[in-house]
N, C-alpha and C positions, 0 to 999 in steps of 0.2 A: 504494500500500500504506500500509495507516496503522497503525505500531507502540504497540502496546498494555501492560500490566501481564498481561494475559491472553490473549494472540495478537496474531497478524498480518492485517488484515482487507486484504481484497482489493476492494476498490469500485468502483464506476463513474461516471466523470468526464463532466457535463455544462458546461451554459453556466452558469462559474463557479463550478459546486457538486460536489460531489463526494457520491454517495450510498453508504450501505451498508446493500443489502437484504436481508431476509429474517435477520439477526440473533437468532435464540434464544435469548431470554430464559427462558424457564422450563422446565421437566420436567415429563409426567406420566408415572406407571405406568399409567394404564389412562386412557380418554377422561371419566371423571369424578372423577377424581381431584383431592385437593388440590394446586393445582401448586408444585412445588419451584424456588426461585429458579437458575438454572446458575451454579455457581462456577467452574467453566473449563471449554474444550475440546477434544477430542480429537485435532484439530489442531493444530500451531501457525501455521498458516497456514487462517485459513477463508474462504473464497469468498462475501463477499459482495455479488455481482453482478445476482443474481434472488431475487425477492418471493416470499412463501412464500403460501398462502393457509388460512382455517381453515373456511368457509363456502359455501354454496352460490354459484352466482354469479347474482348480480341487479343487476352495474355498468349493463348497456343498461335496465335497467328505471328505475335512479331518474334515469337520465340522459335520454332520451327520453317518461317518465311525469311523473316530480317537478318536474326540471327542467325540461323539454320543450325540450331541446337536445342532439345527441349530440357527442362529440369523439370523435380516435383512440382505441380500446382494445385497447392488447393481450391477444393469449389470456390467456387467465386462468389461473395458476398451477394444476399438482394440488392438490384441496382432500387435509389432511390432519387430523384430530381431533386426532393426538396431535403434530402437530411443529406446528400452529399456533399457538401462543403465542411469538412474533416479531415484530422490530420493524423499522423503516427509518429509517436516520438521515443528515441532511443535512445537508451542513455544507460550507462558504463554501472552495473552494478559494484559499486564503491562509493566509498564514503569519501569526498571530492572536499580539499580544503577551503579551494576557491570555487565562483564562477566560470563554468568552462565556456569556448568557441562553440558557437553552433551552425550548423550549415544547414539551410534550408533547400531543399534537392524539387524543384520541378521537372516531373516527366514530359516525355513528350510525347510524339502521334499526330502529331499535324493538326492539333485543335479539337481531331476527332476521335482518336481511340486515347487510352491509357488510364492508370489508375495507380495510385501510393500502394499496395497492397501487392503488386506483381511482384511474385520471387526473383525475379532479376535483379529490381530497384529495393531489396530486403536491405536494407545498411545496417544490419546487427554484426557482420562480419569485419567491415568496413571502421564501425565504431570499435571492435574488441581490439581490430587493426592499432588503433590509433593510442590503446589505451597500451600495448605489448611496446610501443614506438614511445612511450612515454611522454606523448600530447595527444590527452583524451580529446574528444570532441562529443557534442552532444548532435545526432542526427535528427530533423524534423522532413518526414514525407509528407506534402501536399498533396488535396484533392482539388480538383478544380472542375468547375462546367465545363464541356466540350460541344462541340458542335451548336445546335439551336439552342441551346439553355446558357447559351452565355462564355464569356471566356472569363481569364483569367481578371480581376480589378485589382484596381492601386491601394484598395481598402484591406486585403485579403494576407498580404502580407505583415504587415504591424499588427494583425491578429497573431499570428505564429511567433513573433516576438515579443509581444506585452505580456505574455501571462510564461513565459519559459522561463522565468527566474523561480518560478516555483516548482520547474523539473530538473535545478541545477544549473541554469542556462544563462549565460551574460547576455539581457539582450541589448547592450551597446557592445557587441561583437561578432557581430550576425553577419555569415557570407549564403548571398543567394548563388545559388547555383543549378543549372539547367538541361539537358540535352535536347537537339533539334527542337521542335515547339519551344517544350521550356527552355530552352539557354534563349528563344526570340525572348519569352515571357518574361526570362532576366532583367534583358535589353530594355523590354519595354515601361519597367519597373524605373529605371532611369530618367521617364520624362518626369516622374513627381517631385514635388517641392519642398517635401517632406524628407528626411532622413529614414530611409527604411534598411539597412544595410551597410554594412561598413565594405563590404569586398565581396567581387561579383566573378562568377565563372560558366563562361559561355563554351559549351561544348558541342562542334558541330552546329551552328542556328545563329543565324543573325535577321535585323531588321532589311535587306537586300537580299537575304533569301526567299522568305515570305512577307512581302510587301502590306504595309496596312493598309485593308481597302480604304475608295474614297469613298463619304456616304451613300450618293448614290447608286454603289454598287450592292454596297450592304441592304440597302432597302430595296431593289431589286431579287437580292438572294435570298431576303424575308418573304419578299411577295410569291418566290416562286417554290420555298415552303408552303405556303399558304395555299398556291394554286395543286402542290399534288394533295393535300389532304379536302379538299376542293371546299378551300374556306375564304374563298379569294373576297367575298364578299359578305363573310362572316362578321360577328363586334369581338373586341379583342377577346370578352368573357368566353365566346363561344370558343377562341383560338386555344385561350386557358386551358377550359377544359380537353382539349384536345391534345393536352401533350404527351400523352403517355403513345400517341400513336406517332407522336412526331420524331423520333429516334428512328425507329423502323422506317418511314415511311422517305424520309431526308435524301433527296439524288446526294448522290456522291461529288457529282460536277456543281453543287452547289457553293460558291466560296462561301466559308463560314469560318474567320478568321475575325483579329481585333481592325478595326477600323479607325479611322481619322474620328475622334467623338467630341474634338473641342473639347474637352477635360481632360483628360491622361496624355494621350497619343495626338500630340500638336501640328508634328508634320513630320513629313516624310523624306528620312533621310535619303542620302545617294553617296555614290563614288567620289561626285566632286563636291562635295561637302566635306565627307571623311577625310579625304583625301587634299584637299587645300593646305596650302603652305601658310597659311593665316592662324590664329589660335583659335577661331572658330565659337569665338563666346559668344557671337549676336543669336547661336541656333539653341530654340527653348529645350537644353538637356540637361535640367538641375545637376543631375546625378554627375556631373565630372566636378563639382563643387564638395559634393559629400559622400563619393563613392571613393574609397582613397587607393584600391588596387584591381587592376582588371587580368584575369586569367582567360587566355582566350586558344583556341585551337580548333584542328580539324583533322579528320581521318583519310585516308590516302585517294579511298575510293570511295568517299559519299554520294558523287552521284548516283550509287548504286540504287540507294533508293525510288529514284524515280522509273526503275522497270514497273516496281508495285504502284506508279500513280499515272500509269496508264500506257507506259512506251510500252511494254510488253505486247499489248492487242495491235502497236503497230510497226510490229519488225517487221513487215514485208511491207518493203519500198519505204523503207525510212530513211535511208540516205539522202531519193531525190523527194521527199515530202520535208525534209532538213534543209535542203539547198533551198528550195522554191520557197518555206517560210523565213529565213532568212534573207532572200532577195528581196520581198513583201515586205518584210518588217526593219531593216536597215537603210536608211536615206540614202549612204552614199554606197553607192556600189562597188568601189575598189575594195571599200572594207567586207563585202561578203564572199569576194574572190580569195583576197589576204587571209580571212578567218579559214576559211573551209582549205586553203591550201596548207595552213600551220596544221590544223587538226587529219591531212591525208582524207579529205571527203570529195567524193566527185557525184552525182545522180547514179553515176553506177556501179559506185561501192555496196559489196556483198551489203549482204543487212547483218549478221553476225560482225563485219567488220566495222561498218559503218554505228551498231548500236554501241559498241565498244568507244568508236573516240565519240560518239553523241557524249558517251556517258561520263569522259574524261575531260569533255569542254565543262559538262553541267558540272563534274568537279569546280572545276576552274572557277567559271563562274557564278555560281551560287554559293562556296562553302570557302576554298582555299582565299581569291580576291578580295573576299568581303572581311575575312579573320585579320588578315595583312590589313585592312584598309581599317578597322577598327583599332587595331593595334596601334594604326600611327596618330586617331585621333585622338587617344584615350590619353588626359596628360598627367596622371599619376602613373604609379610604378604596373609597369604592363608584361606580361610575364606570356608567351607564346609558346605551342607544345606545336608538336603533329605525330600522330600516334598511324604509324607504321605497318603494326605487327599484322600477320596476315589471318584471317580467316582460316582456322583447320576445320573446320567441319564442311562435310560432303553439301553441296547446293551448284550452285549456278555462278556463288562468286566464293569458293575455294582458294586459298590462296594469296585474295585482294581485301586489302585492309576497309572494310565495307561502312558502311554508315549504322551509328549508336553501338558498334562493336566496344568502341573505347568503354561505354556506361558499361556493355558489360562486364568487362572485365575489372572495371575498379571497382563492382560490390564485391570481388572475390566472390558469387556463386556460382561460378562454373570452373573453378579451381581446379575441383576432381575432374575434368574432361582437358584441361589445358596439358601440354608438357612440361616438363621441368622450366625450361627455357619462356614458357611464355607464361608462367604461375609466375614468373620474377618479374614479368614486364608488367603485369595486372598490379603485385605489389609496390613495385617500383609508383607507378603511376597513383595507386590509393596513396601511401606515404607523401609523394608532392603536394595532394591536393591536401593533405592534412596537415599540412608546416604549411602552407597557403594561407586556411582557414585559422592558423596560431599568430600570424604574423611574422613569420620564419619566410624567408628568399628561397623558394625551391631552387631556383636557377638564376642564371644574372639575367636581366632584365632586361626587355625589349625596347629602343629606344628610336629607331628607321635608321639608325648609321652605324649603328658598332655593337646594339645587342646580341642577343645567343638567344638560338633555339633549342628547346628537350625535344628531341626526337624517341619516341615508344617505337622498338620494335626494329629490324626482325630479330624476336631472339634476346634482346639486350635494350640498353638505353645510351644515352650519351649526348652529350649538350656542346652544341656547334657556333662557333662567329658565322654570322652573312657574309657571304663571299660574292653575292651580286652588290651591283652597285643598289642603290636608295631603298639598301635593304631587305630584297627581296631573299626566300628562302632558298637553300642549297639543295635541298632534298623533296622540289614542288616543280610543276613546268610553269616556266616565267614566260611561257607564253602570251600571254594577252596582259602581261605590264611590261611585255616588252614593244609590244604593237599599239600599247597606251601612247610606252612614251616616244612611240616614231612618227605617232600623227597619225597612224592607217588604222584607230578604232578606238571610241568613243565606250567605257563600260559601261556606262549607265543606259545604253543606248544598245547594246550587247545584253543586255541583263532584261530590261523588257522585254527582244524581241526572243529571248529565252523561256520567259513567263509565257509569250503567246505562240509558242510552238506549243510547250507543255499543256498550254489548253487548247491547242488543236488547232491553231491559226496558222 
């Protein structure tokens, strides 16, 4: 039982750790509602022993698909709309002199799958880690609305840190931390005005990856909710009551992401904002004011991901379905000759070869470009990885250092399926992030002209100077920053007409 300011939580005791699941953090009155922070509960003794859940469940899918490894899963909790805004917290069974570090972990899923509760995202190992390394940390797993119910708010997180001092927890030492979706969710946590976090860790996912709609799109993608459950001319009450069919019923090609809201999410960064040789203070992003260290990285072959968001359905003739939307969607035409001859693409590239460097450009640009481009606006101490290690299990990408492969590997639960050699790169990789989350220097520090990169993987670790000029990485194709800076291609401009391929344009 762990004695609180605001109850009695009742937990469950692992090897070392002690967790408390399914913790209710916020209120809603209806499943679209703004959510209200909980100031106490109705108990004074609350049960937290089992995981709450807020989302469909898709754990076997990114574990057997993404990752192409499965572990134990247990059933999966009743999904609930309105009690899923919950947390899981874990924390070092011992008697702790001080306030510990605590890392707040967002999952990701692209908005639309994921859950705190997935044995991947377990951080009880992760925490015993840190306690064997002698800098405990206390871990906090976030739930968040996905898809139609809502995303992530700027309210959601100073719930997870206001009441942690009564599970142990400093909360003036709080690192938010992410993968894909969540590490955008990180980001986006940045536009508040507020002190929510002392140190932020973007894993895989930036704001130029998944771009915040503009409202009109979002209302749009409302309405066309609305039309498949055929309420296009329903009152909102009617839409209310109908949410329990609106998960199931949701196209997939619906964007359902954060948007431009004039409160949180101000505007929309780019390339050449990140990227300006200016300090960049006129653009509304409190958080380089009070976020004081940014950990940022990418995996070798993140574009991997986007077979599973629909390139797969178009391997035949996707070469010249590539050239012809990049002709379409590029102004100047030298630059879609230039791009397609860097990446080896011609209309009559196989489809096995041509989906291969499709998938190594969508590296480039949506994951590696955007890490680099963060990294040089960020102007506290900025700490840059790229995790290497390849993919051993049998699938489609074998081999290649895939996308959220990293998250797996630093909860340690797939340990028992790693090798010798890559159980050291998983803990190698946990330990950084945990002298990260202490205020400890994992590595020297990124700076655009003479910092060092941690490279994870194959097999081992080791932290390098930049050996390209304005800083680019040693171990990445500086393809398209090197086509930046020749004049023959515009990123931001590369980066859209990327977003309207992958939507079919």
């Amino acid at each position: 039982m762990q004695k609180t300011d605001f109850g009695e939580f009742r937990g469950k005791k692992g090897d070392g750790v002690v967790q408390y699941l399914g913790i209710k953090y916020g209120n809603l009155k209806d499943r679209l509602a703004v959510p209200e922070m909980v100031e106490s509960y109705e108990s004074e003794i609350i049960d937290a022993t089992e995981p709450k859940c807020v989302a469909m469940d898709a754990c076997e899918f990114e574990q057997n698909v993404l990752i192409q490894q499965s572990i134990d899963t247990p059933k999966s909790p009743q999904m609930s709309g309105r009690e899923g805004l919950n947390l899981n917290i874990t924390v070092p069974d011992t008697e702790n002199q001080k306030a510990l570090p605590v890392m707040v972990f967002i999952h990701g899923g692209g908005f639309l799958i994921g859950a705190n509760w997935w044995p991947q995202y377990d951080p009880a190992r992760f925490v015993k880690l840190s306690m064997e390394t002698g800098s405990p940390v206390i871990a906090v797993n976030i739930n968040y609305r996905l898809g139609v119910l809502g995303n992530l708010t700027s309210k959601e997180l100073p719930a997870a840190g206001k009441f942690i001092h009564g599970f142990g927890g400093d909360p003036e030492n709080v690192t938010a931390f992410g993968e894909s979706a969540g590490a955008i969710s990180t980001l986006n946590q940045l536009y508040c005005k507020e002190p929510l976090f002392k140190r932020a860790i973007s894993m895989s996912g930036t704001l130029l990856m998944l771009k915040p709609l503009q409202p009109p799109t979002a209302e749009a993608a409302y309405f066309t909710v609305m039309k498949e459950l055929g309420l296009e001319n329903g009152s909102a009450e009617e839409r209310i009551q109908k949410l329990d069919e609106l998960v199931a019923k949701t196209p997939i090609t619906a964007p359902l992401m954060p948007f431009l809201d004039g409160d949180v999410i101000l505007t929309t960064l780019t390339f050449e904002k990140l990227l300006s040789n200016s300090d960049r203070l006129d653009l509304p992003v409190p958080g380089r004011q009070w976020c004081n260290d940014l950990m940022i990285g990418d995996a070798q072959l993140d574009g991997s991901v986007f077979m599973y968001m629909g390139l797969e359905a178009r391997r035949a003739g996707i070469a010249s379905a590539f050239c012809t939307s990049l002709a379409n969607n590029l102004s100047n035409p030298a630059a879609v000759g230039t791009v397609l001859q860097a990446y080896n693409i011609t209309p009559a590239t196989s489809d096995d070869t041509a989906m291969q460097a499709i998938l190594a450009f969508a590296t480039d640009i949506a994951y590696y470009c955007p890490a680099i481009a963060y990294a040089q606006f960020w102007p506290g101490k900025t700490y840059y990885y790229q995790f290497n290690e390849p993919n051993p299990w049998d699938g489609p990408f074998k081999g290649s250092s895939t996308h959220m492969l990293d998250a797996a590997f630093l909860f340690q639960n797939y340990n028992e399926k790693l090798s010798v050699e890559a159980r050291e790169v998983a803990v190698s990789l946990a330990r950084d992030f945990i002298k990260f989350a202490n205020g400890i220097a994992p590595w020297g520090y990124y700076d655009g002209d003479t910092g060092s990169v941690k490279t994870f993987g194959p097999g081992g670790t080791s932290v390098s100077g930049f050996v390209e000029r304005n800083g680019w990485g040693n171990s990445r194709r500086d393809t398209l920053f090197r086509l930046k800076e020749e004049g023959k291609a515009d990123l931001d401009e590369l980066s859209l007409a990327w977003d309207k391929f992958l939507g079919g344009q």
